[in-house]
Every structure is written in structure tokens, then in C-alpha cells.
N, C-alpha and C positions, 0 to 999 in steps of 0.2 A: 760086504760090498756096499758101496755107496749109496743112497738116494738116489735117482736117476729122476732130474726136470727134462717131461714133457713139451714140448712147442711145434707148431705147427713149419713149416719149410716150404716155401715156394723155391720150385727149382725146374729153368728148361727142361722138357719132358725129354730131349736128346742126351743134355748129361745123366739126367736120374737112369735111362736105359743102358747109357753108357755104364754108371756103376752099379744097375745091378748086376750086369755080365759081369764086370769086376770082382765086385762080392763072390758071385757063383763059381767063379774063376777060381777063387782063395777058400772057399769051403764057408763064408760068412755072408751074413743077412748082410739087406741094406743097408739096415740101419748102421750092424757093427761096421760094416764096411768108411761109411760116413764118419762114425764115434773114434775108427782108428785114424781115417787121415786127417781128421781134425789134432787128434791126439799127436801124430808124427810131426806135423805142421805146428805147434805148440811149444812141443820139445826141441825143434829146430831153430826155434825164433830165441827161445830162454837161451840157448846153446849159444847163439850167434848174440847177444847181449853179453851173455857173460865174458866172451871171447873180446868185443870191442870193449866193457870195461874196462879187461886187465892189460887192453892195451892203449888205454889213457892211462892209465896207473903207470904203466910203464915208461910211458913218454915222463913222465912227472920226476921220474929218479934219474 
């Protein structure tokens, strides 16, 4: 597994309770909770890049 960087997060005390219940909802800490939707949010943006790429590539031919 990875190296994991440490940092500090200021976050409205309504959303952090908001996702801890989230977390506790899905079986995972806060932390992970926060590490996956960062992570899903990440993978959605790369997704949506490579999507409008191939669709300038497209227009090109």
C-alpha cells in the first residue's frame, strides 16, 4: 500500500457530522469515507477528460 500524506482539514462542523454518519452508514471511518469521495470525484473528472478528448479528436477526422 501506499505512503499516506498526513494534512490538517478545516471543514464546516455540519458537513464533517454530515459524513461521519455517512461513513457509519457504509461500514468506514471518516477519514476513509472522505479518501473514497475524493477518490470517486477524481476518477470522474479523468473520465470526463478523456471522454471530451476523444471527442475533439473526433471532430478533427
Amino acid at each position: 500500500m501506499a505512503e499516506k500524506k498526513a494534512f490538517v482539514l478545516r471543514i464546516n462542523p455540519e458537513v464533517l457530522k454530515d459524513l461521519e454518519q455517512w461513513a457509519g452508514d457504509e461500514f468506514r471511518s471518516t477519514n476513509g469515507q472522505i479518501e473514497y469521495l475524493l477518490q470517486q470525484a477524481l476518477n470522474a473528472r479523468k473520465k470526463k477528460k478523456n471522454q471530451e478528448a476523444r471527442g475533439k479528436n473526433q471532430d478533427r477526422e
